[in-house]
VEXFI-119790 format. One record per residue (C-alpha): x, y, z. Coordinates in steps of 0.2 Angstrom, whole numbers, plus 5000, padded with zeros to 4 digits. Example, Ala and Ser with C-alpha at 12.3 -4.5 7.8 and 13.67 -1.06 7.14 Angstrom:
<rs>
5062 4978 5039
5068 4995 5036
</rs>
This chain:
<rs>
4183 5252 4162
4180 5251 4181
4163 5250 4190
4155 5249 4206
4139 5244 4215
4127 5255 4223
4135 5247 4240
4151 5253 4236
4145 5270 4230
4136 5272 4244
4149 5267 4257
4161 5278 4246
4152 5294 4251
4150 5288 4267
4169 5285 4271
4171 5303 4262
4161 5312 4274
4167 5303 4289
4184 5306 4286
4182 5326 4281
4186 5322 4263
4179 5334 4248
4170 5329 4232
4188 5332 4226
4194 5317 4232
4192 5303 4220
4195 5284 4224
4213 5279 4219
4210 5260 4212
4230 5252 4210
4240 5237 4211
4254 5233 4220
4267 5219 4222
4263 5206 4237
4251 5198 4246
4247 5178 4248
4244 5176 4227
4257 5189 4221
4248 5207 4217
4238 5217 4230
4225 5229 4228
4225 5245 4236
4210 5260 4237
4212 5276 4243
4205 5293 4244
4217 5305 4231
4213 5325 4227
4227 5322 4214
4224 5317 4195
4242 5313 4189
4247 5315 4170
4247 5295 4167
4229 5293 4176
4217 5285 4167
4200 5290 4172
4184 5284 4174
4164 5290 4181
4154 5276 4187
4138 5281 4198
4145 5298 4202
4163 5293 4208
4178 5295 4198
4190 5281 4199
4209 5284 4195
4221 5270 4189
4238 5274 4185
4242 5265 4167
4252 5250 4174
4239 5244 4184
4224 5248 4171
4232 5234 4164
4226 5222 4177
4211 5230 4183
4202 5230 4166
4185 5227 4168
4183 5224 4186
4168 5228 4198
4171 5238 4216
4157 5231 4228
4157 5233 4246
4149 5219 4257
4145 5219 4277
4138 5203 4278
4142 5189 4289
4155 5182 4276
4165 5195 4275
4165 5214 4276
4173 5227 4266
4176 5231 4248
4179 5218 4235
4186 5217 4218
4176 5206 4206
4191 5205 4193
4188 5195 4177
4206 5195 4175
4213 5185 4190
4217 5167 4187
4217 5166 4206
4212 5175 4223
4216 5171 4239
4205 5167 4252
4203 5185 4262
4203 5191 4244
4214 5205 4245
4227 5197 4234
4227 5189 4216
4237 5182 4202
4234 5184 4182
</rs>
């Protein structure tokens, strides 16, 4: 399972409408190789539901994974933040052994 915040809910719908999009596109949650600690997260808007997507509903936002990164993505909390330390969305990942320090990248 995958959640998110209100923050990230709430700047989800913002982004949505900002950039034109519909309720029909959902947030595509996915890992990639790269970055500083080895893996990468990427997020996007996606109108398609591909055959291997899992799917979850948190809040009122459905969140696609594809099944090879559901494996590293297991549990973890979308939050958005625009504070002073940092803004944008995070990954709160129980599953990351270690993260670097703009925390767009991790290792398992």
């Amino acid at each position: 399972m995958i959640q998110i915040t209100d923050s990230a809910k709430d700047k989800i719908f913002a982004l949505r409408a900002q950039e034109g999009k519909t309720e029909d596109h959902n947030i595509r949650v996915s890992v990639q190789g790269g970055g500083c600690s080895g893996l990468m997260y990427d997020l996007e808007f996606d109108s398609a539901i591909n055959e291997k997507d899992e799917i979850f509903e948190d809040k009122g936002v459905k969140i696609l994974v594809d099944r090879k990164s559901l494996l590293y993505l297991l549990g973890t909390t979308l939050d958005f933040s625009d504070g002073l330390n940092g803004k944008g969305f995070q990954f709160v990942n129980p599953n990351a052994s270690r993260t670097c320090g703009c925390g767009e990248s991790f290792a398992v």
